[in-house]
Structures are given as C-alpha cells and as structure tokens.
VEXDODO-31460 format. One line per 8 residues: number of its first residue (from 1); for each residue x, y, z of N, C-alpha, C. Coordinates in Angstrom, 2 decimals, m for minus. Atoms other than C-alpha are relative to their C-alpha. Layout:
NUM	X/Y/Z/X/Y/Z/X/Y/Z ~ ...
END
This chain:
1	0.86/m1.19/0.00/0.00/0.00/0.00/0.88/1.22/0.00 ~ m0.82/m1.39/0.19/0.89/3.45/m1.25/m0.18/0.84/1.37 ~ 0.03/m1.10/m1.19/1.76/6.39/1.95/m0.38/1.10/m0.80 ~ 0.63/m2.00/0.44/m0.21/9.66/1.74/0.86/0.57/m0.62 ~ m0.43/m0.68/0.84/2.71/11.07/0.56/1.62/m0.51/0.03 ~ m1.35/0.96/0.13/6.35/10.13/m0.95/0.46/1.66/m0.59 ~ m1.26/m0.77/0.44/9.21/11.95/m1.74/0.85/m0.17/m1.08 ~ m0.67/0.75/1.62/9.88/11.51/m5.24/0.69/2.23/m0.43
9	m0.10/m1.38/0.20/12.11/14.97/m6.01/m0.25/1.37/0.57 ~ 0.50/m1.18/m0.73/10.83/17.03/m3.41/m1.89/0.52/m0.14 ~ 1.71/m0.50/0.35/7.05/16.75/m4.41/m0.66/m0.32/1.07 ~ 1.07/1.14/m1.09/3.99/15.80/m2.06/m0.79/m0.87/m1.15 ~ 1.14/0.76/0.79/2.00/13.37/m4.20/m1.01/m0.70/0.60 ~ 1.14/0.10/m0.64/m1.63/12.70/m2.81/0.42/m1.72/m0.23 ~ 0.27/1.06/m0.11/m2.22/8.98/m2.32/m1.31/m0.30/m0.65 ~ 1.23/0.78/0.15/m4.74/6.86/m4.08/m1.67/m0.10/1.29
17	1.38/0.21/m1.37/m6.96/6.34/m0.50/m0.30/1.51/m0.19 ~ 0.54/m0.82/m0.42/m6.66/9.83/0.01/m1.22/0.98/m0.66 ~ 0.83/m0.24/1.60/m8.12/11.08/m3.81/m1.27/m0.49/0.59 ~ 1.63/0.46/m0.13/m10.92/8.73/m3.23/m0.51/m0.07/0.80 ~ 1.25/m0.23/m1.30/m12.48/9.39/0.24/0.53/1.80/m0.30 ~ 0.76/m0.92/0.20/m12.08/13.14/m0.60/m0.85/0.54/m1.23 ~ 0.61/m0.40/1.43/m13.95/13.12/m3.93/m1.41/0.01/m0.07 ~ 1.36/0.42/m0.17/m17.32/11.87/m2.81/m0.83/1.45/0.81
25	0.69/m1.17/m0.55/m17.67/15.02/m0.24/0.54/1.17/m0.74 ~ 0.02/m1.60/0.82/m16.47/17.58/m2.46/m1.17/m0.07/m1.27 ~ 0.82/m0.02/1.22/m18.81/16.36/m5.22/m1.25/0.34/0.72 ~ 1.73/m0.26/m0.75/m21.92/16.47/m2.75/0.44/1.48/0.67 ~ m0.31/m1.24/m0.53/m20.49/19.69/m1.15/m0.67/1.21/m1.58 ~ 0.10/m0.71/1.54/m20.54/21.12/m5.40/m1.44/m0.17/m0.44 ~ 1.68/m0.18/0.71/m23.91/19.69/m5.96/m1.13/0.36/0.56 ~ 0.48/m0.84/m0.82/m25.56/21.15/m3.06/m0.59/1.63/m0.04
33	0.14/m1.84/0.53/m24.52/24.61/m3.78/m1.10/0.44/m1.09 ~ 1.29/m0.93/0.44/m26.37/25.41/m6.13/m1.76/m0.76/m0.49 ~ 1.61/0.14/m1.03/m29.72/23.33/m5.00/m0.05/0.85/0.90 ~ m0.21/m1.13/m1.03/m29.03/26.13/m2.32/m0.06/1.66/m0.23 ~ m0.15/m1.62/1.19/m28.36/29.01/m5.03/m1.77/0.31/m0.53 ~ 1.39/m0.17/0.73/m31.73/27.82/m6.63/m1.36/m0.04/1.12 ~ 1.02/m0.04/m1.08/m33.92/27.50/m3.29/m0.21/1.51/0.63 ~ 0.28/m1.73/m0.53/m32.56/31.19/m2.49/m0.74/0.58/m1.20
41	0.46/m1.19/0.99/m33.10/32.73/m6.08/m1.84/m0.06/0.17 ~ 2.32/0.27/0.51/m37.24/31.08/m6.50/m0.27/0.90/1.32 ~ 0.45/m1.32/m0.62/m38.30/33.46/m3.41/m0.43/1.38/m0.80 ~ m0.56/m1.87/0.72/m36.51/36.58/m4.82/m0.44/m0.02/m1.69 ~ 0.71/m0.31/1.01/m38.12/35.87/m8.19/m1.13/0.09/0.16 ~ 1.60/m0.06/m0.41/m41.52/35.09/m6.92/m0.34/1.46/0.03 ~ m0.10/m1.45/m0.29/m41.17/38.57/m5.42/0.05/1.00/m1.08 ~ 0.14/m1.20/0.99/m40.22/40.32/m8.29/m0.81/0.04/m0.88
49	0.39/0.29/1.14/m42.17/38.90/m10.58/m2.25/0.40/0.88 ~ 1.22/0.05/m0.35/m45.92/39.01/m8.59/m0.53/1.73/0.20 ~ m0.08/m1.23/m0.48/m45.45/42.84/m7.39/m0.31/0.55/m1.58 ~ 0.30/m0.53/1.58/m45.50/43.69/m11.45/m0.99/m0.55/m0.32 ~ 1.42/0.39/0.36/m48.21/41.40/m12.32/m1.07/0.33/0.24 ~ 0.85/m0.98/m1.17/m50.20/43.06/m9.68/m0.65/1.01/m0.57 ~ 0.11/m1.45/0.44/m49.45/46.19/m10.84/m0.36/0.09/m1.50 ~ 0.66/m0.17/0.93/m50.38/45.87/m14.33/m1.52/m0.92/m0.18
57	1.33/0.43/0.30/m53.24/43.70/m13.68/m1.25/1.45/0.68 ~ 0.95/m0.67/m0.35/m54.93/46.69/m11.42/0.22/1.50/m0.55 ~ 0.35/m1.43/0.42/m53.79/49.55/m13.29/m1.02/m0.47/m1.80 ~ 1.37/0.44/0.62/m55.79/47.31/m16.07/m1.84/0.33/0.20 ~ 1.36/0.18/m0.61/m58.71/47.28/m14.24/m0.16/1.56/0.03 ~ 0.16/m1.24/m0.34/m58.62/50.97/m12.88/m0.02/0.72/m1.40 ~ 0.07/m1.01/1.14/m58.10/52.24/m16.76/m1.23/0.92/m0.09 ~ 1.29/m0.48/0.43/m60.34/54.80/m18.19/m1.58/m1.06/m0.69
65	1.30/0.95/0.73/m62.23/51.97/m20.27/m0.48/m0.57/0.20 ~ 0.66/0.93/m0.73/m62.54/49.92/m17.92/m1.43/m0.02/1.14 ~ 0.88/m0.33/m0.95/m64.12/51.64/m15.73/m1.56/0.49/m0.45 ~ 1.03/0.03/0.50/m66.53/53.05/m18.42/m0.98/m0.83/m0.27 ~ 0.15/1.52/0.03/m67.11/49.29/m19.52/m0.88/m0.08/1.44 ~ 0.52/0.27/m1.56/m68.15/49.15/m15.23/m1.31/1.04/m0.10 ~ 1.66/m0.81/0.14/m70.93/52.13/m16.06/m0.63/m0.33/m0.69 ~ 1.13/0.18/1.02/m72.32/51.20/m18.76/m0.99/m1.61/0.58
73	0.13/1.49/m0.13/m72.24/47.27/m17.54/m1.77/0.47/1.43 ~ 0.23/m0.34/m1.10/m73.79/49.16/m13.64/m1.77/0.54/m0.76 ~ 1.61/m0.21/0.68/m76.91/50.92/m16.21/m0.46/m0.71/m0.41 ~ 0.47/0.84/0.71/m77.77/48.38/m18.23/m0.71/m1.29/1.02 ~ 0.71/1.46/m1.44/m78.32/45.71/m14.89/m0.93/1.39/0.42 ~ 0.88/m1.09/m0.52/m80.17/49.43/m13.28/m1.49/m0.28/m0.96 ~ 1.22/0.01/0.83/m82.55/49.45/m16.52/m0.57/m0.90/m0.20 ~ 0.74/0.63/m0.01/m82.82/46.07/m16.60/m0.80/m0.35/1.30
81	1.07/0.06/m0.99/m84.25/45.36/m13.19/m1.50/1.41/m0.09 ~ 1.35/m1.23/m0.06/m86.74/48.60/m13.89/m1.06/m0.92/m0.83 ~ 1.39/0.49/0.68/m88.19/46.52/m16.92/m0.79/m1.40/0.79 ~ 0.97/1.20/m0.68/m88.63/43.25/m14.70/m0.70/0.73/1.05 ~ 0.53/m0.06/m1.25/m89.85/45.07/m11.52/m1.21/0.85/m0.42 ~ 1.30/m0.62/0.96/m92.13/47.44/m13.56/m0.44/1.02/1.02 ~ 0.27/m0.58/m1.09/m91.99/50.26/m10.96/m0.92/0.88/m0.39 ~ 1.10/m0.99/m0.20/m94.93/52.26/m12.60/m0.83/m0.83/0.23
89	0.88/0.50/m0.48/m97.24/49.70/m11.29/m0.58/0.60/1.30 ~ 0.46/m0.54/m1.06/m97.30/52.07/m8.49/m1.00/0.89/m0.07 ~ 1.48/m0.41/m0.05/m99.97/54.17/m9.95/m1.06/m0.88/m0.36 ~ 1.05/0.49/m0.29/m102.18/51.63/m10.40/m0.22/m0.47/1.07 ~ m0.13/0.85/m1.39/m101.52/49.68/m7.33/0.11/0.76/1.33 ~ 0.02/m0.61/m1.47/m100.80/51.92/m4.95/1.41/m0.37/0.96 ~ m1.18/0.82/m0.48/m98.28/51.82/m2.59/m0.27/m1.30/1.26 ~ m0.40/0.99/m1.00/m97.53/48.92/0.23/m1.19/0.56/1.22
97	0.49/m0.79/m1.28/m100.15/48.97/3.27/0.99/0.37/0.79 ~ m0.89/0.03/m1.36/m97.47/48.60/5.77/0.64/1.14/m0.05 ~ m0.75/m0.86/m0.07/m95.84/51.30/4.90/m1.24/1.49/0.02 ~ 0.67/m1.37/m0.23/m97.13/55.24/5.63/0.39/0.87/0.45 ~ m0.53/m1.97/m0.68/m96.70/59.17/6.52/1.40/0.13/m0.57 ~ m1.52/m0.65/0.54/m93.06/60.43/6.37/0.44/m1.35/m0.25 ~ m0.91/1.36/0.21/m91.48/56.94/6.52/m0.24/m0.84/m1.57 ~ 0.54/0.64/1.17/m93.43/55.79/3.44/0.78/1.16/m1.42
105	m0.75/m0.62/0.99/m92.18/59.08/1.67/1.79/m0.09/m0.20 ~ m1.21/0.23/m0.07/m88.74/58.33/2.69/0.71/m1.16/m1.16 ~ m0.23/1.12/0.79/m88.57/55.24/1.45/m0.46/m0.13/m1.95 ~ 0.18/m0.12/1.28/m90.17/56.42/m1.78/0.55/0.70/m0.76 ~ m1.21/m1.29/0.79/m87.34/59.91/m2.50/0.91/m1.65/0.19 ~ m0.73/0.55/0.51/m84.91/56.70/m2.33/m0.36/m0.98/m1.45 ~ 0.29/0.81/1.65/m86.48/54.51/m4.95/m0.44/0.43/m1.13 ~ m0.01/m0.73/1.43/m87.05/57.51/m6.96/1.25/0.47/m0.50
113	m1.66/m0.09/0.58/m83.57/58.09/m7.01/0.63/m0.82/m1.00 ~ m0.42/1.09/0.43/m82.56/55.01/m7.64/m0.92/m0.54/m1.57 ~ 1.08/m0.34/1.48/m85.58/54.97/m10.55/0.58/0.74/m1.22 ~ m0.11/m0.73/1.28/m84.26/57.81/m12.20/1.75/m0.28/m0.50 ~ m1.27/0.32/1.06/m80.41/56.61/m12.77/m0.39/m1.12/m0.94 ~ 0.27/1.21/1.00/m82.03/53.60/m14.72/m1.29/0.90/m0.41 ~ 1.28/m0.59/1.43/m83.76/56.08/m16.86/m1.04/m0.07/0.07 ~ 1.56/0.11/m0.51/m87.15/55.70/m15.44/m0.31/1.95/m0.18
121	0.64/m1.59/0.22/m88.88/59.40/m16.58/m0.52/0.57/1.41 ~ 0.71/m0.77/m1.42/m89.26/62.02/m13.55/m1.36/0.20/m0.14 ~ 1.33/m0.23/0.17/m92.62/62.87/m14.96/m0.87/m0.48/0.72 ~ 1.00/1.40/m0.83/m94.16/59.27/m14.20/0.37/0.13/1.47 ~ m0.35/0.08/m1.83/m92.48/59.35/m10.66/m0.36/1.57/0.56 ~ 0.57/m1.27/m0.62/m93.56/62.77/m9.80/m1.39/m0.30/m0.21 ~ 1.11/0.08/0.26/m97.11/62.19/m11.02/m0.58/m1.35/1.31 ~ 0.26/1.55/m0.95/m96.85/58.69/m8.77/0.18/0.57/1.36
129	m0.26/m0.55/m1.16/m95.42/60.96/m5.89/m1.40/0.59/0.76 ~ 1.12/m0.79/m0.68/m98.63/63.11/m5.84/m1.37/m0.47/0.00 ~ 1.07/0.47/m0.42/m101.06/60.39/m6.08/0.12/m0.76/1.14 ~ m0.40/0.84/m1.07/m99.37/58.26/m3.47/m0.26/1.05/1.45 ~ m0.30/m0.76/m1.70/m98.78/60.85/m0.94/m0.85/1.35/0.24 ~ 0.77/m1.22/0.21/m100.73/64.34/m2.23/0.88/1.07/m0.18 ~ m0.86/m1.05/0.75/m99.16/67.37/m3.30/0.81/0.71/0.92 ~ m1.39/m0.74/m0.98/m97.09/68.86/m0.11/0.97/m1.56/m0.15
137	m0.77/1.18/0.02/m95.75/65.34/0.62/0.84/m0.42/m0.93 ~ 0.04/0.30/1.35/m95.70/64.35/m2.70/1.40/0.66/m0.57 ~ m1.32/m1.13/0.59/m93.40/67.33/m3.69/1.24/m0.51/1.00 ~ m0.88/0.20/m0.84/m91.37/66.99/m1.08/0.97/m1.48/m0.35 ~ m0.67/1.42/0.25/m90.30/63.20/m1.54/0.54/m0.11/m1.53 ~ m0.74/m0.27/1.60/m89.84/63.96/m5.53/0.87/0.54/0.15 ~ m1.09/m1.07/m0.32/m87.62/66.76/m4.48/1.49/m0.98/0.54 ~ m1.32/0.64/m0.57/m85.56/64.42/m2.22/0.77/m1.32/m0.93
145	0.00/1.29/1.13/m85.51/61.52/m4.90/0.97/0.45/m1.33 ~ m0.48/m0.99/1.72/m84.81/64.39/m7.93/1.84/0.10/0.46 ~ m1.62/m0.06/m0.06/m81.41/65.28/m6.11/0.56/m1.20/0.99 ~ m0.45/1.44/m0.43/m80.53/62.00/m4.69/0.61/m0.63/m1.39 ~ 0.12/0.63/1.41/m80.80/60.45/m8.07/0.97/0.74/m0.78 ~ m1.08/m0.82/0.76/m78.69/63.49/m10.06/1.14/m0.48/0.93 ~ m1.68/0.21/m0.25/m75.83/63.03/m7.09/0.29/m1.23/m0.71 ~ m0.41/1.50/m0.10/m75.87/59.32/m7.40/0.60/m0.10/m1.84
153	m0.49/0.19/1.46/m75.43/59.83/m11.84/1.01/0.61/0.42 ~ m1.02/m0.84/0.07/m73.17/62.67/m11.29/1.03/m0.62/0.73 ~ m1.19/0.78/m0.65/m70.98/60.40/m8.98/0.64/m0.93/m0.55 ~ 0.33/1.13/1.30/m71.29/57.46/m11.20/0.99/0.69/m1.58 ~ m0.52/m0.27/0.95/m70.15/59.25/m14.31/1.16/1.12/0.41 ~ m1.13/m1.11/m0.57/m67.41/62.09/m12.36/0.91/m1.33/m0.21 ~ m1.39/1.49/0.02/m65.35/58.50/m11.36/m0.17/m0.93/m0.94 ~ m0.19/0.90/0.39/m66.12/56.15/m13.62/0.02/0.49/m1.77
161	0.12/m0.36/2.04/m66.86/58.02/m17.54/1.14/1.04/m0.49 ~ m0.29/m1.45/0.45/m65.20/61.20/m17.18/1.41/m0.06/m0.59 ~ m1.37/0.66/0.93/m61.57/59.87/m18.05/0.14/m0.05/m1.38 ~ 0.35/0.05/1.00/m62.84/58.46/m20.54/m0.60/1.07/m1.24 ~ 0.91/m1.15/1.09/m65.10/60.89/m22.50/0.28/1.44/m0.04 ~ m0.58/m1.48/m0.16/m63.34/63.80/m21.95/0.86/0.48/m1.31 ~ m0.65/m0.31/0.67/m61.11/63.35/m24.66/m0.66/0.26/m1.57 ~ 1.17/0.47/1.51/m64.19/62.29/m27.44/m0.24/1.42/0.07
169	0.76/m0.97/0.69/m65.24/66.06/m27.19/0.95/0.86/m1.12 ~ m0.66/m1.03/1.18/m64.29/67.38/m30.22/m0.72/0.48/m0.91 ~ 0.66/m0.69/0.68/m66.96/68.11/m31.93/m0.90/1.56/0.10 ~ 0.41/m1.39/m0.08/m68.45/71.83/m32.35/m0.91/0.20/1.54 ~ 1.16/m0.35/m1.20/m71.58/71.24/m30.04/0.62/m0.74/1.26 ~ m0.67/0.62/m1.30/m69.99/69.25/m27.76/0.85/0.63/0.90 ~ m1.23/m1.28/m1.06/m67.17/71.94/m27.14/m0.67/0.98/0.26 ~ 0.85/m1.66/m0.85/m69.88/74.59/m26.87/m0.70/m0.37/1.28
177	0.83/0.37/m1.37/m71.93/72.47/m24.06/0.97/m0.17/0.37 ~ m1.45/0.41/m1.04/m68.40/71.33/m22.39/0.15/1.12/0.87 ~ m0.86/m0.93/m0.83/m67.45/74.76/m22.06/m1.04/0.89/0.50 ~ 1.27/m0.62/m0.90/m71.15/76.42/m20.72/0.25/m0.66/1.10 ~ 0.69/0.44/m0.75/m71.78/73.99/m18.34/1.30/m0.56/1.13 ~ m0.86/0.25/m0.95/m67.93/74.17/m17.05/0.47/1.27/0.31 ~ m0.22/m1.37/m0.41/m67.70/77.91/m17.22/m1.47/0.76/0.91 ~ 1.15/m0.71/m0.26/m71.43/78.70/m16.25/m0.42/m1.31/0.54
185	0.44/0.74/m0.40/m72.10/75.65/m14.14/m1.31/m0.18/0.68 ~ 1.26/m0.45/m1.19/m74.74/76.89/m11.64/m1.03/0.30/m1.13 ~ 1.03/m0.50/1.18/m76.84/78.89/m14.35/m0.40/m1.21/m1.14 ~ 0.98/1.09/1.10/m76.73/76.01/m16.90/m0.89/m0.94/0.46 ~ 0.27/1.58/m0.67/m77.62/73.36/m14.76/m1.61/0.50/0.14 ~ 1.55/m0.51/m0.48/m80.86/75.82/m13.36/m0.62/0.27/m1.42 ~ 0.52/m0.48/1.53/m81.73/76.72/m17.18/m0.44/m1.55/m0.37 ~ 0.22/1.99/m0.23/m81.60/72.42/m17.31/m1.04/m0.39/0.25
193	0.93/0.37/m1.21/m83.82/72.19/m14.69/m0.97/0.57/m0.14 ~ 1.70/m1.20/0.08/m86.44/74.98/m15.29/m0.75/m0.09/m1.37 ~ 0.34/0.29/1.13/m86.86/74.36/m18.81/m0.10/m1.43/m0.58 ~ m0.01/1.36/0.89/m87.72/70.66/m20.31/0.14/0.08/m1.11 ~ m0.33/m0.10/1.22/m86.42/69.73/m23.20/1.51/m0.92/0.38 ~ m1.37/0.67/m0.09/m82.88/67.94/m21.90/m0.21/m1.12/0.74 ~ 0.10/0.62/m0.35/m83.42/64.58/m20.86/0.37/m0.21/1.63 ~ m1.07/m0.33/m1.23/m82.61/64.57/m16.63/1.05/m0.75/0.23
201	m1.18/0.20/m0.04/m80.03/61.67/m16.97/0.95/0.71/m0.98 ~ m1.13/m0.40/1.22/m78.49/63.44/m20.36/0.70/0.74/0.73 ~ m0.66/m1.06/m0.61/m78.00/66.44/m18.07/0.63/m0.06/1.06 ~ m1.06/0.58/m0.80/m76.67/64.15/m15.15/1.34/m0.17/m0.41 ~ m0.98/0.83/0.21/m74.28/62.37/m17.03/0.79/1.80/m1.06 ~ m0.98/m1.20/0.88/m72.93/65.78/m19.55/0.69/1.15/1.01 ~ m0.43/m0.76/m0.87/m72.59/67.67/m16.31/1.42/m0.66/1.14 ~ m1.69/0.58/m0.88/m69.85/64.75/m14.79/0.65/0.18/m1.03
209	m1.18/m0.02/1.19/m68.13/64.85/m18.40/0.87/1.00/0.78 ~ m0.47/m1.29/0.31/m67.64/68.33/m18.13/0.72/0.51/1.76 ~ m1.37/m0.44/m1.11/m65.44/70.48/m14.97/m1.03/0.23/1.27 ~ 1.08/m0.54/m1.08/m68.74/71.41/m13.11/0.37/m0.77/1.21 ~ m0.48/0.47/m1.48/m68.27/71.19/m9.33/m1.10/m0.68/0.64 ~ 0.96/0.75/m0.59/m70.40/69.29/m6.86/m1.29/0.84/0.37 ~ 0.89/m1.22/m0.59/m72.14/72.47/m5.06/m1.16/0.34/m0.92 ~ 0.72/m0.74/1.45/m73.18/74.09/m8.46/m0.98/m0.82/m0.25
217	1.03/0.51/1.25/m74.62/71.31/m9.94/m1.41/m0.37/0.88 ~ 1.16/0.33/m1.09/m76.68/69.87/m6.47/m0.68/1.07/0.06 ~ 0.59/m1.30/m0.90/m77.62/73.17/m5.61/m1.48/0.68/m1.37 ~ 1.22/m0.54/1.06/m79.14/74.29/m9.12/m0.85/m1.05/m0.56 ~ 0.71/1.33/0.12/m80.58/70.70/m9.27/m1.76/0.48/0.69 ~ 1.04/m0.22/m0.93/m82.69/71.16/m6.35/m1.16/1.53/0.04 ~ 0.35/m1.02/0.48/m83.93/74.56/m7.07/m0.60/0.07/m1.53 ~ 0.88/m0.11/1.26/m84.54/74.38/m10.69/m0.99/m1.10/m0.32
225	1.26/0.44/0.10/m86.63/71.59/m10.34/m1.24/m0.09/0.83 ~ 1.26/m0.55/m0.80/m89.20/73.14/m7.92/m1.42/m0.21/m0.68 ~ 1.48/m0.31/0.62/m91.57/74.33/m9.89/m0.98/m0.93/m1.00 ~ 0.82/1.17/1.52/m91.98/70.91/m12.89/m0.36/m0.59/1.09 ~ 0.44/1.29/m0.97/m91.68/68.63/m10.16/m1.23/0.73/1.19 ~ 1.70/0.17/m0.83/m94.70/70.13/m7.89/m1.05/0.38/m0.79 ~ 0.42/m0.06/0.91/m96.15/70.89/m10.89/m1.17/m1.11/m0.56 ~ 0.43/1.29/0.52/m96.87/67.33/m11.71/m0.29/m0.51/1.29
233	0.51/0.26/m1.16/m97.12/66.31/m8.00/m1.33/0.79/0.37 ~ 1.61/m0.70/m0.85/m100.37/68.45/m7.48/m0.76/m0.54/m1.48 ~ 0.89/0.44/1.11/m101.52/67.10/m11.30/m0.39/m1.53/0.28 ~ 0.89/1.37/0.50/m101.56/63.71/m10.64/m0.61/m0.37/1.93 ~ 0.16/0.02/m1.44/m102.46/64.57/m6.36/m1.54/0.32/m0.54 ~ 0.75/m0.22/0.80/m105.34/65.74/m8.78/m0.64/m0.65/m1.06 ~ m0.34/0.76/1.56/m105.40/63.50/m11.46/m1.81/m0.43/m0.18 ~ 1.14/0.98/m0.23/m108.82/62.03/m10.11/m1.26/1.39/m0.22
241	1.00/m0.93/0.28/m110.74/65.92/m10.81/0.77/0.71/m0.92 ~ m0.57/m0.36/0.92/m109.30/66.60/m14.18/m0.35/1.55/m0.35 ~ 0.32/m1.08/0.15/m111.36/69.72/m14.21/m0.10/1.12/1.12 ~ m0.11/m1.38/m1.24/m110.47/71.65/m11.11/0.94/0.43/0.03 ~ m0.99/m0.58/m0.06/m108.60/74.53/m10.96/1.27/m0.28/0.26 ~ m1.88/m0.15/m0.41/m105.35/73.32/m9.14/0.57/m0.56/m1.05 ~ m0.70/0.64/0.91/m105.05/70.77/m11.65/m0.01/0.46/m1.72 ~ m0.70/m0.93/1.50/m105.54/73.17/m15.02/1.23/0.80/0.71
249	m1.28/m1.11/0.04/m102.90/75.64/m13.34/0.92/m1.40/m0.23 ~ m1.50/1.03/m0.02/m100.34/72.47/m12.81/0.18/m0.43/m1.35 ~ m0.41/m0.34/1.40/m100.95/72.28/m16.41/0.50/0.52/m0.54 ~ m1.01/m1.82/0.40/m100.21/75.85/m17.13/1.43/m0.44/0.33 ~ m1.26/m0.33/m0.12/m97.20/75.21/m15.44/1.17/m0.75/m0.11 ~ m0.83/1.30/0.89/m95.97/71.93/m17.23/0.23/0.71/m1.23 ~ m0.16/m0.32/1.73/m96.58/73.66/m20.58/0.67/1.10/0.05 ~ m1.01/m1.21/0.03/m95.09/76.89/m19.68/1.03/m0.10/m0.33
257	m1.38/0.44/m0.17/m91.79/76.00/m19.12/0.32/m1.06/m1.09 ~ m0.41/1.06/1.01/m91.71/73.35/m21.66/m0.29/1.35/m1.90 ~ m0.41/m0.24/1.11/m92.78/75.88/m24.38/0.92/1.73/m0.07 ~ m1.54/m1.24/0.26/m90.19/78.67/m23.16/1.16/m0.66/m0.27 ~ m1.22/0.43/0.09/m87.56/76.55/m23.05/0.29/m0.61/m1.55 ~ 0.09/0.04/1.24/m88.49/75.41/m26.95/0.37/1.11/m0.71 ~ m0.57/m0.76/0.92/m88.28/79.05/m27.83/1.77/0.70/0.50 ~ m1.30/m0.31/m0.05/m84.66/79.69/m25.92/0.96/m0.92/m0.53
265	m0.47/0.67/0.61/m83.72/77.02/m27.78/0.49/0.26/m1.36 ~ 0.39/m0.65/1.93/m84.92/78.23/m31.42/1.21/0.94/0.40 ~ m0.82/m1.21/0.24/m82.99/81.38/m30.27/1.34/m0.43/0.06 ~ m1.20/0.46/m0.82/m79.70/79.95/m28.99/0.95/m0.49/m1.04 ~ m0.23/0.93/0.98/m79.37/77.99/m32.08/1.34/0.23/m0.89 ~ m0.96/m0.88/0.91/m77.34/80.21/m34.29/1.08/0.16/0.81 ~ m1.21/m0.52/m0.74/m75.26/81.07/m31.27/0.77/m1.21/0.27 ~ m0.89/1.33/0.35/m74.29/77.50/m31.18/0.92/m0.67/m0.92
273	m0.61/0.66/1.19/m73.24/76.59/m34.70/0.91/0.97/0.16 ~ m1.17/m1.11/0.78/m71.27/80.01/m34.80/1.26/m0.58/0.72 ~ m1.26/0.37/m0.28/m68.67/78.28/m32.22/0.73/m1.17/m0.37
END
C-alpha cells in the first residue's frame, strides 16, 4: 500500500486512498450549492415577478375603459331590473299597506332616485309621488328623490366616464356644451332644470363629463326643479278631478316652461353653430 505522501524529487504526491475518500464530499459539497443558489433565487423571483403582475393587472382594471365598460355594464343591470320590476305599477296599485306618513315618503325619494339613474322618466315618478302621498308630501319626496338620483349619476359618471369621455369632445356642439356647463355651471344646470327639453339623466351624465363642481350642480338641481316637479305632483295629487282649478294651473305650469324653453332654444341655435 501506497503512503499519503512520498518523496519523489521534493514533491507531495496525494495517495490513491486519500483522492478517493475526498472526492465523494467535495462532489456532494458542489452539488448542493447550487440546489441552495436555486432555493434562495425562486423566493426573490416570486417577489419580483408578482409585485409587477399586480401592478399591471390593477392599473388594467382601474383604466379609463374599464371603468366606463363598469358604467355602462352598472346601467344596463339598473334598466334592466326597472323593466322586470315594472316600478310604474305604483300608480295603479298603490303603494304597500305597511308602509305610511313620512317613513313611506322616505322610502319612496330613495327609490325615486334610484328609478331615475335607470332612466325611469321624472314625470311618471312625480305624477306617482302626488297620487301616493298628495301634493305637499308628494313634492317633497320627488324633491328628495330628484337630487338623490342626479348626485348618485353625477358620482357614477365624475369617477367612472369622465376619463374616458373627456377626450371624445371634439366636436363643435360638444365643445360649446363642455365649455357652458364648465364655465357657467350653476346657471346652466338651473336653465336644465327649469326648462324641459334635456333629458334629466343626459344632463346628469354631460354635467360629470364636463369640470362642473359638486355644489353648483346639487344646488341648481334642487332649485330648478321646484316648480316641474310640484307641478306634476299636485296634477296627478289631482289626477282624479281633471277639471279643477289646481289641476288646469299644474298644467299651465308643465306647458309653460316646456314651451319657453323650446323658444330659448330656437334662439340659442345660431349662437351655437357660430362656435
């Protein structure tokens, strides 16, 4: 048997034994490492790699289109439950016994709110207000319903459209209503409101496009629709003596306003195309 080491010339020369009992732990020492390299890196990729995925999956989501995509998706379920639930069954039917007095109107300014972002016509729900409840009441609960219903669009389309549709105005009329109803917010909104003729979600939803502030638009909401909405609350609080006075004036004062606001229209007209 060969010795660990000989003296051939002044060399050390390893021994046979010694070669082969250290070859077995340096090879498992070498193949270790990096099973050890690769148990640290998978963490520290996981990490880098989930934090980005993240982040482009929710700035996905949060986009402008997406979120439009989320309003349109949010009206379309609104309008459809209106056609299954069929909420003008309330003037024929009447409302709920159980329910009555203020608590009954309460409960009825929310589901006129909620009525008029799924496009349900204020008309019918004001007319339903003042046979349900009578014409103080009546008004009153339309009133709370009328600006309930505008915040709830105007909130609705401020965060979720306005991104979006802000950039589509480019056409003539579009930049002339953009820039009224973001320079003259208060006044347009009450001109909106006092005059029929502008659909009340069109004028929800064109008033989040555009820069108009919260104050302005609630404030000339509630105010400019005074006079349609008890208008129609004492016509249909009436509806049942077609020929007594309160209910020809609440006439008068449906048609009024509907045919001034026809002729500030006619007039306006020209002043529109010219921008």
């Amino acid at each position: 048997m060969l010795d660990a080491t000989t003296r051939s010339g002044g060399t050390a020369t390893a021994s046979p034994r010694a070669v082969t009992t250290a070859s077995p732990r340096a090879t498992a020492t070498a193949s270790a490492r990096p099973a050890a390299t690769e148990l640290r890196a998978a963490p520290v990729a996981a990490a880098v790699v989930s934090p980005g995925f993240a982040a482009r999956c929710t700035r996905a989501l949060l986009s402008p289109w997406s979120r439009l995509a989320l309003l349109a998706a949010l009206l379309a379920a609104a309008a459809s439950c209106v056609l299954a639930f069929e909420p003008q069954r309330l003037l024929a039917h009447g409302w709920p016994p159980q329910l009555g007095g203020t608590a009954a109107a309460a409960v009825f300014a929310v589901a006129y709110g909620l009525c008029t972002v799924a496009f349900v016509p204020r008309p019918l729900l004001n007319l339903a207000a003042g046979a349900l409840f009578g014409s103080p009441l009546g008004t009153g609960a339309a009133l709370a319903g009328t600006v309930l219903g505008a915040g709830i669009a105007f909130g609705l389309g401020r965060v979720l459209g306005q991104d979006a549709l802000r950039p589509l105005l480019r056409g003539r009329w579009l930049k002339a209503a953009d820039g009224q109803l973001s320079r003259h917010g208060f006044r347009s909104m009450m001109a909106a409101r006092l005059f029929p003729g502008v659909p009340f979600w069109a004028a929800n939803y064109c008033a989040a496009v555009s820069r108009m502030r919260w104050a302005p638009f609630l404030l000339a909401t509630a105010l400019g629709s005074v006079p349609n909405t008890a208008a129609y609350a004492v016509a249909g609080a009436r509806a049942a003596k077609p020929t007594s006075p309160a209910f020809l004036i609440a006439l008068a004062f449906i048609a009024v306003p509907a045919l001034a606001g026809a002729v500030v229209a006619w007039r306006k007209r020209h002043h529109l195309r010219g921008r």
